[in-house]
N, C-alpha and C positions, 0 to 999 in steps of 0.2 A: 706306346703311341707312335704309331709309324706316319698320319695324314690327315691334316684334317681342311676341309675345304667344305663351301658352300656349294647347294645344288637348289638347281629351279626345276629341275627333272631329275628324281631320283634315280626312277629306274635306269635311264640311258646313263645315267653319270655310273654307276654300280656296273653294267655293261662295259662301258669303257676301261674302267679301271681292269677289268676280268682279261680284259684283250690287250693294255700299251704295259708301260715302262714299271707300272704297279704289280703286275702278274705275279700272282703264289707270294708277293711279300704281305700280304694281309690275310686271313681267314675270316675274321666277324669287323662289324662297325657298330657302333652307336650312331640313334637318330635323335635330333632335337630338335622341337617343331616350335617356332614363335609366334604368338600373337599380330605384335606388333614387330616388325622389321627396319624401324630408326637406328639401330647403332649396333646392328649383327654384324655388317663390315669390319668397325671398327672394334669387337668383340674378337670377331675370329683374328685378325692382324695384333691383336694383344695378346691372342693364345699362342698363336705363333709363335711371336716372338718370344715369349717365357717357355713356353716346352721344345721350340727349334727340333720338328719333327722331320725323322730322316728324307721321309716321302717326297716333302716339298721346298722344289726348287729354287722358289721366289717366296722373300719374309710378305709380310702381310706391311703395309703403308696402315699409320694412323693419319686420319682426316687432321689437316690441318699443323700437326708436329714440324719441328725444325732440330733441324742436326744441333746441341747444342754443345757439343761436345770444343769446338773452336772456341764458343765463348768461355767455355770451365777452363783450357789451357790458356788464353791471352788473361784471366784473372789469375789463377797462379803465378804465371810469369811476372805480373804488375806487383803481387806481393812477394816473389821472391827476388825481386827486385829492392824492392822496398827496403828487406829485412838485409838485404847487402847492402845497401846504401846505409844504412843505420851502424853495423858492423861497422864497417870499414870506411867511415866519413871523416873525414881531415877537419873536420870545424874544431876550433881550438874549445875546452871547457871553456864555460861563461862566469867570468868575472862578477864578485859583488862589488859594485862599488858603494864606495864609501860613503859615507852622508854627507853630504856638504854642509857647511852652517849655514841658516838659512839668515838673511838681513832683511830687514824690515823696509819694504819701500815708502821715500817719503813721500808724505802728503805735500798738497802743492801749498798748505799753511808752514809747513817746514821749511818751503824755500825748494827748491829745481834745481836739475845739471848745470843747467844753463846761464844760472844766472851771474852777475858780475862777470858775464863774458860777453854778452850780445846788449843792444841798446834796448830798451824798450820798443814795441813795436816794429823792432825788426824782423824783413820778410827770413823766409827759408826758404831754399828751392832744390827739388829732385825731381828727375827723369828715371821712369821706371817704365820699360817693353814700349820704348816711341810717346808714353805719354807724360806730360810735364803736371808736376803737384806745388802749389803752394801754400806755406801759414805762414805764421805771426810766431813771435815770443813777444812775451808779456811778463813781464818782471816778477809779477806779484802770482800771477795764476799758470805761466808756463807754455808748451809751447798750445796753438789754436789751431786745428786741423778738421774745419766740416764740421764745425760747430763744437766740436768737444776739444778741451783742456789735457793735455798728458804732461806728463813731470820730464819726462826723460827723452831725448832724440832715438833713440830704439822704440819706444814705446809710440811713439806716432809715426812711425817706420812703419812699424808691423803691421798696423791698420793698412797702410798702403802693399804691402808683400804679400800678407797673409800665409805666412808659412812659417814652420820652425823661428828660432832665433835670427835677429837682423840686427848689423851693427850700426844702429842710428848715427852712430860720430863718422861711420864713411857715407851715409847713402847723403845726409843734408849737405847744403853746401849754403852759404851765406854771399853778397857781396863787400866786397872790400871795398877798403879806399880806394884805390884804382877804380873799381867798380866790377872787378872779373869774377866769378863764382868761384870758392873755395871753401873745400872741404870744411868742417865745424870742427876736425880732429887737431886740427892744428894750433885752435883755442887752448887746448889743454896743456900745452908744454910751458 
């Protein structure tokens, strides 16, 4: 297979070829005649490309194709990237930890953190991101915060944080005798 090209004029294109850059490299040709003519373009630019015949200069272009050959090397790169990263990553092995024993938290019929340390309906007060929160302790049910009842100064924290663990003994703070806000942790000692 030395050429293969499309012709709207046989004769003159077979003329041609007898006269330019083709001359004595061919003796006979195949002809193939189509019906319909939709996708003979991209027919012959297919042959082209798979037989890469000596004759012609210029491959054949597929309607609508993209080089994608950038995209196949930037995904190899990403996964031999990857498989290096994985190799030779400093993360230390991962620890089991242990089980903690788990303790039953009390009911507020059991009696609260709190209590025998605050008076009866005494306030509590915290500042969280500019805004100011306040409840109640209540001896018998604990602290009151927006309607609901919690056992524990963490635990009507969190309602307020909403994130991970919060140490309710630094965020409340009570008034004193003096009357200045201070911390609830210093009940405990």
């Amino acid at each position: 297979l030395y050429y293969i090209g499309l012709a709207n004029d046989l004769k003159r294109r077979i003329r041609r070829h007898l006269d330019d850059r083709h001359k004595g490299k061919w003796s006979h040709f195949s002809l193939y005649i189509f019906k319909k003519e939709g996708q003979i373009k991209e027919l012959e630019s297919l042959l082209l490309r798979i037989a890469d015949p000596a004759g012609n200069a210029v491959r054949g272009r597929l309607k609508d194709s993209k080089d994608l050959l950038p995209r196949l090397k930037g995904k190899i790169k990403a996964e031999q990237k990857k498989e290096i990263d994985e190799l030779f990553s400093r993360q230390k092995p991962v620890k089991k930890r242990s089980k903690r024993k788990s303790t039953k938290a009390k009911s507020a019929k059991e009696g609260n953190a709190l209590k025998g340390l605050l008076r009866n309906g005494q306030g509590l007060y915290a500042n969280y991101k500019g805004k100011s929160y306040r409840a109640v302790f209540y001896t018998q049910r604990g602290i009151k915060l927006g309607g609901k009842f919690y056992n524990t100064p963490s635990g009507a924290a969190h309602v307020i944080i909403d994130r991970g663990a919060v140490n309710g003994w630094n965020f409340w703070k009570y008034k004193d005798k003096s009357g200045n806000l201070t911390a609830i942790k210093g009940l405990r000692r």
